[in-house]
DSSP file (Angstrom, degrees, kcal/mol; ACC not computed):
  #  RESIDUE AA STRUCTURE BP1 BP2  ACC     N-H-->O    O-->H-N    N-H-->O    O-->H-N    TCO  KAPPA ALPHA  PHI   PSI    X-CA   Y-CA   Z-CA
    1    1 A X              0   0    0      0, 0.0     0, 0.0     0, 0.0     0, 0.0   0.000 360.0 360.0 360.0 124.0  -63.3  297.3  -71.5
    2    2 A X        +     0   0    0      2,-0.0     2,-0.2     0, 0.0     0, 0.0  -0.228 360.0 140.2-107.3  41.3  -60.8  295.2  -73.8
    3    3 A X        -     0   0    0      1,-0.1     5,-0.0     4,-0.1     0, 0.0  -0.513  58.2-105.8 -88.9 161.3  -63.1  292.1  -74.1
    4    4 A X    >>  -     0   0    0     -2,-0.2     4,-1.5     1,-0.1     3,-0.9  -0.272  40.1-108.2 -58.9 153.0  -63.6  290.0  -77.4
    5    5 A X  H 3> S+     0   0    0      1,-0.2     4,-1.7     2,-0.2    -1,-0.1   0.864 116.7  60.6 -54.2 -29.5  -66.9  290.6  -78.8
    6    6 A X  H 3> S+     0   0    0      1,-0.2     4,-2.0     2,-0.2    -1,-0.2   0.724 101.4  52.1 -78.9 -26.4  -68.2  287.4  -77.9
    7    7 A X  H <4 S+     0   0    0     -3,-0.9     4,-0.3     1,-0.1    -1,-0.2   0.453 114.2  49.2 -92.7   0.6  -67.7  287.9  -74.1
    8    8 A X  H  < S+     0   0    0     -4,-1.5    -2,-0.2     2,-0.1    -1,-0.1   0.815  98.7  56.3-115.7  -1.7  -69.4  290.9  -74.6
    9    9 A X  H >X S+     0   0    0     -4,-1.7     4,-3.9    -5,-0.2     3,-1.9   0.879 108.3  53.8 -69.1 -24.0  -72.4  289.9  -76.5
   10   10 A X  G >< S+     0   0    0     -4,-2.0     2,-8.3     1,-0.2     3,-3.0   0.711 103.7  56.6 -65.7 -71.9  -73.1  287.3  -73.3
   11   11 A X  G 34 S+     0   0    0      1,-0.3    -1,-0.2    -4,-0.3    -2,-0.1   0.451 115.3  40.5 -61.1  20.9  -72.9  290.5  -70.7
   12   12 A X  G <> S+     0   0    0     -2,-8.3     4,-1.2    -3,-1.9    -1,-0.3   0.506 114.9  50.9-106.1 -39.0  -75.7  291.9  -73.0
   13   13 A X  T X< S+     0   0    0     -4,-3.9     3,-0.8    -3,-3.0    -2,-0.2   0.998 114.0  40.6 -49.5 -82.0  -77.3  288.7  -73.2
   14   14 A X  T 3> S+     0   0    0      1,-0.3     4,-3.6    -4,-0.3    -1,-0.2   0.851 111.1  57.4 -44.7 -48.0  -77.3  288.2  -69.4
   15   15 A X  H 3> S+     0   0    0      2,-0.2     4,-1.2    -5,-0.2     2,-0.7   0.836 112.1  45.8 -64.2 -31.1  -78.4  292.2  -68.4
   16   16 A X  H << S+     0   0    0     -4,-1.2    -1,-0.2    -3,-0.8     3,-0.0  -0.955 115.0  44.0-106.2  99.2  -81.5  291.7  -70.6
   17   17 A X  H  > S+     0   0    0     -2,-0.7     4,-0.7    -3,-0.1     3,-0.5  -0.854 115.3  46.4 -18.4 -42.5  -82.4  288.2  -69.1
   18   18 A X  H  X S+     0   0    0     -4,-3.6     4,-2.2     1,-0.3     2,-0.2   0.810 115.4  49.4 -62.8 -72.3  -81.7  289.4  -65.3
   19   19 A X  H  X S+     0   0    0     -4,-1.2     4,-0.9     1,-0.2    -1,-0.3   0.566 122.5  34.9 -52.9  -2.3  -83.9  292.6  -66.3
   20   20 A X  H  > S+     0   0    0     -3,-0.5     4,-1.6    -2,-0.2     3,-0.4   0.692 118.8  44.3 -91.8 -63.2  -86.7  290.1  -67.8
   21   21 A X  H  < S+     0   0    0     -4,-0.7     3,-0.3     1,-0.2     7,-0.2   0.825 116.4  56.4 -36.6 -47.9  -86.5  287.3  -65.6
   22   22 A X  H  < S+     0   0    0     -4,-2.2    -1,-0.2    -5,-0.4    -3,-0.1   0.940 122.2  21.6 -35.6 -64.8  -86.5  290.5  -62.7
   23   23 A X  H  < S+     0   0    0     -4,-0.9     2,-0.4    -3,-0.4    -1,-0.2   0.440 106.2  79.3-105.7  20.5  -89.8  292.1  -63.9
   24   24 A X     X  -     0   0    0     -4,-1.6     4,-1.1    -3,-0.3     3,-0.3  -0.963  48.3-169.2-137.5 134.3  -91.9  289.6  -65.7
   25   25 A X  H  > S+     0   0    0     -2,-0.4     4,-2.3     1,-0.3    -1,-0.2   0.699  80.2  52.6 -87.8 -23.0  -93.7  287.3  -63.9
   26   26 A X  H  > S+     0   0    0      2,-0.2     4,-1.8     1,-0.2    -1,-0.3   0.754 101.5  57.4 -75.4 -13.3  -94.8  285.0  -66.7
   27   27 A X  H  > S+     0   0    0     -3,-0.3     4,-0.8     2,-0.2     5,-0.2   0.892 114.3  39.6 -89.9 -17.0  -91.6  284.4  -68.1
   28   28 A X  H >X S+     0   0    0     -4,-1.1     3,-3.2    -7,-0.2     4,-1.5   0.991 109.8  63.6 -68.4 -62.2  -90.3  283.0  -64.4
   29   29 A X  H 3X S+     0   0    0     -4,-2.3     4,-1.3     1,-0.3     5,-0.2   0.863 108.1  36.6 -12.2 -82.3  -93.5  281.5  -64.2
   30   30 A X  H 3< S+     0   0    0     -4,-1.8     4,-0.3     2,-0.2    -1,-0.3   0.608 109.8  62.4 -73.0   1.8  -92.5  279.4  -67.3
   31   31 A X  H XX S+     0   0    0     -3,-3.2     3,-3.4    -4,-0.8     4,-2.5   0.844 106.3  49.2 -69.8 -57.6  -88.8  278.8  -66.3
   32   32 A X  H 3X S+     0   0    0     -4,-1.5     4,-0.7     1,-0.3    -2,-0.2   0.526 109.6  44.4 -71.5  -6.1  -89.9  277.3  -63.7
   33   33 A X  H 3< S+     0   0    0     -4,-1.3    -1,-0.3    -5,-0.3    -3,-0.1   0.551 112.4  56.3 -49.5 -31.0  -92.4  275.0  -65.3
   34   34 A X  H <> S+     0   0    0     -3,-3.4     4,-2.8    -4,-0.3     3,-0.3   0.871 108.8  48.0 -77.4 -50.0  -89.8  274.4  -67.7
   35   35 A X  H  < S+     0   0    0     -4,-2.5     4,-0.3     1,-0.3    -3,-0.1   0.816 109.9  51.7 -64.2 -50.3  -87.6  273.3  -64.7
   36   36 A X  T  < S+     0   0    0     -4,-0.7    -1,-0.3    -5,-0.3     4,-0.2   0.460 109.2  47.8 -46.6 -30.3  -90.1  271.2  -63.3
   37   37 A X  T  4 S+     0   0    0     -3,-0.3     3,-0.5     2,-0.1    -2,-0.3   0.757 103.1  56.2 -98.0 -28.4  -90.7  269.3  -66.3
   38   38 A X  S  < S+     0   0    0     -4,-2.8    -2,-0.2     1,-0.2    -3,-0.1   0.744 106.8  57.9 -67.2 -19.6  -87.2  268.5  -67.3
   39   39 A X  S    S+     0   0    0     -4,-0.3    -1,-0.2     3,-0.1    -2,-0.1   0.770  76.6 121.9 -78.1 -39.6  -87.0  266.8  -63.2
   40   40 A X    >   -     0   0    0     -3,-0.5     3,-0.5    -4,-0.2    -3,-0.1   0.222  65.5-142.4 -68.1 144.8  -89.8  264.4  -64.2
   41   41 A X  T 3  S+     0   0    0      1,-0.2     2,-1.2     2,-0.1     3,-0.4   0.949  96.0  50.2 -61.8 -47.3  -88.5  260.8  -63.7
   42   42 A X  T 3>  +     0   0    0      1,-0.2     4,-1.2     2,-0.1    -1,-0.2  -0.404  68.8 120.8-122.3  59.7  -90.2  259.7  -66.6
   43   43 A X  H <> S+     0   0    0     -2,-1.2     4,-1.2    -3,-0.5    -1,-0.2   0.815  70.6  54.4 -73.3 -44.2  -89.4  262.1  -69.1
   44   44 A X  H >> S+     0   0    0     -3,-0.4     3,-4.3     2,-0.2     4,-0.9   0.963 114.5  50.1 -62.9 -98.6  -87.7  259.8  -71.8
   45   45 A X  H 3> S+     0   0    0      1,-0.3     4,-2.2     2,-0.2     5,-0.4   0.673 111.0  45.0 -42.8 -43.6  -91.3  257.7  -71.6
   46   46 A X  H 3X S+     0   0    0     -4,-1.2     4,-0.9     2,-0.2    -1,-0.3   0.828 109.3  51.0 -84.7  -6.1  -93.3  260.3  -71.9
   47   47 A X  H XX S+     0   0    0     -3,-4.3     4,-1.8    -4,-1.2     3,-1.1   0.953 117.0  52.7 -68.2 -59.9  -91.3  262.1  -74.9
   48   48 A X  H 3X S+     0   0    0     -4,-0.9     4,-1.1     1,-0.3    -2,-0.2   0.686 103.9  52.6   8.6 -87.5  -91.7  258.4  -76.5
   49   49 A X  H 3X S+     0   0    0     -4,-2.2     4,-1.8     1,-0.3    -1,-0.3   0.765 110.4  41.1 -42.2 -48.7  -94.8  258.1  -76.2
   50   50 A X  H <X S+     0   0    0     -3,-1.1     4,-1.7    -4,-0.9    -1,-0.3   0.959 110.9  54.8 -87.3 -26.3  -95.8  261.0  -77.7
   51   51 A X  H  X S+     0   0    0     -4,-1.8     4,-1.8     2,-0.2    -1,-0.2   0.729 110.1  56.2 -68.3  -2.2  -93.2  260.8  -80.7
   52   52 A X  H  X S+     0   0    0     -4,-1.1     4,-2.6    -5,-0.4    -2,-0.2   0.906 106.6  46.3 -79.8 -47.9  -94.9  257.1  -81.2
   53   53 A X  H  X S+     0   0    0     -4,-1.8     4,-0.9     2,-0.2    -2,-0.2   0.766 112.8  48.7 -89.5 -17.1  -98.2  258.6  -81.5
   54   54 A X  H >X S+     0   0    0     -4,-1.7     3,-2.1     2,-0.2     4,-1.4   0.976 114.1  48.8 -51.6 -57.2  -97.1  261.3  -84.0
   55   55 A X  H >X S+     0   0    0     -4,-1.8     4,-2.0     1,-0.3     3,-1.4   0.820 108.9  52.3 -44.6 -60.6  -95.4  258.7  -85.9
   56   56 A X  H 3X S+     0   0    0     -4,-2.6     4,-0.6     1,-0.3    -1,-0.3   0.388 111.2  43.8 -49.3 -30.6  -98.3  256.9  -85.7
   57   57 A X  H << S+     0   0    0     -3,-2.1    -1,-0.3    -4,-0.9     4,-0.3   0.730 111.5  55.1 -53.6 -39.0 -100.7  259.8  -87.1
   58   58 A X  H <X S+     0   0    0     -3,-1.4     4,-4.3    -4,-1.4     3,-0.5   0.880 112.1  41.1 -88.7 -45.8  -98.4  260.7  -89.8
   59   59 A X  H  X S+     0   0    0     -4,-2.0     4,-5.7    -5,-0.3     5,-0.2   0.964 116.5  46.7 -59.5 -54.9  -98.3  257.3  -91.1
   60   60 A X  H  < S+     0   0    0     -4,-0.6     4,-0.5     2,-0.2    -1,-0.3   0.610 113.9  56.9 -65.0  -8.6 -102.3  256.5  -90.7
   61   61 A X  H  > S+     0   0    0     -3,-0.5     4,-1.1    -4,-0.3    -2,-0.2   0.846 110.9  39.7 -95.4 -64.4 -102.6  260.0  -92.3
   62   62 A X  H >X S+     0   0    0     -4,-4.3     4,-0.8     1,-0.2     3,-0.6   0.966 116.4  45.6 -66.6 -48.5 -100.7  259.0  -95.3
   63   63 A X  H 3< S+     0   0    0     -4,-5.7     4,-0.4     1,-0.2    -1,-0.2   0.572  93.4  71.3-108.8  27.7 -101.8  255.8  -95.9
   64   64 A X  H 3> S+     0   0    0     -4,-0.5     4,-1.9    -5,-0.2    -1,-0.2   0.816  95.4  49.6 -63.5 -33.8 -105.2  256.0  -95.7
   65   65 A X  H <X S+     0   0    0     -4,-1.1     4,-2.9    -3,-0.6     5,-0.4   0.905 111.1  61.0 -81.6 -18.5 -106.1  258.0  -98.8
   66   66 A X  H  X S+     0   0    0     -4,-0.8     4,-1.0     1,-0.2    -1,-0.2   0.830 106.7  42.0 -53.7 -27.6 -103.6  255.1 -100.6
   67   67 A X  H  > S+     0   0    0     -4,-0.4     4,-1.7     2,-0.2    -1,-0.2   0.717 109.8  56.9-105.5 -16.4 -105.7  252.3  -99.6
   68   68 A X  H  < S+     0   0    0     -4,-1.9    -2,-0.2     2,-0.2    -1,-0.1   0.922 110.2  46.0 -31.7 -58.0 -108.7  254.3 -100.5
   69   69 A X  H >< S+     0   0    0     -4,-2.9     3,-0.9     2,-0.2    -2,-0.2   0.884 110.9  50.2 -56.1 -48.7 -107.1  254.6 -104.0
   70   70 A X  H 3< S+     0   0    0     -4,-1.0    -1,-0.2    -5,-0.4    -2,-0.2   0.977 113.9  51.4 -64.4 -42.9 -106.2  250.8 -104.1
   71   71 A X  T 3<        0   0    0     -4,-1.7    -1,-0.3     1,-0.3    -2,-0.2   0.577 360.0 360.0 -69.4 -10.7 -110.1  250.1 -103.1
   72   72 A X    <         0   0    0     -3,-0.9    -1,-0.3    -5,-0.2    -2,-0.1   0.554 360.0 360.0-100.0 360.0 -111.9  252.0 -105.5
């Protein structure tokens, strides 16, 4: 086999991903959750949503002990 190295790391790649995906049932298990969430209609809202409420911790996180300081 005269391939470039790079078409032969995927055909290593791929034989060790059929043989997982083949015998383990948790990692199909979580493709297919995976698969299922990535379908959702309302995927973009709910990522949103939740980077809004990080933001929103991070922020209330930081500048609570600041107005602590200012108050004291």
């Amino acid at each position: 086999m005269n391939g470039s190295l790079s078409n032969k790391c995927e055909l290593i790649f791929w034989d060790l991903a059929i043989d997982l995906l083949t015998r383990s049932m948790w990692l199909r298990n979580l493709i297919r959750r995976a698969v299922l969430l990535k379908n959702l209609p309302n995927l973009k809202l709910y990522f949103s949503i939740i980077l809004l409420s990080g933001l929103f911790g991070f922020l209330m996180g930081f500048s609570i002990p600041h107005f602590l300081q200012i108050f004291r």
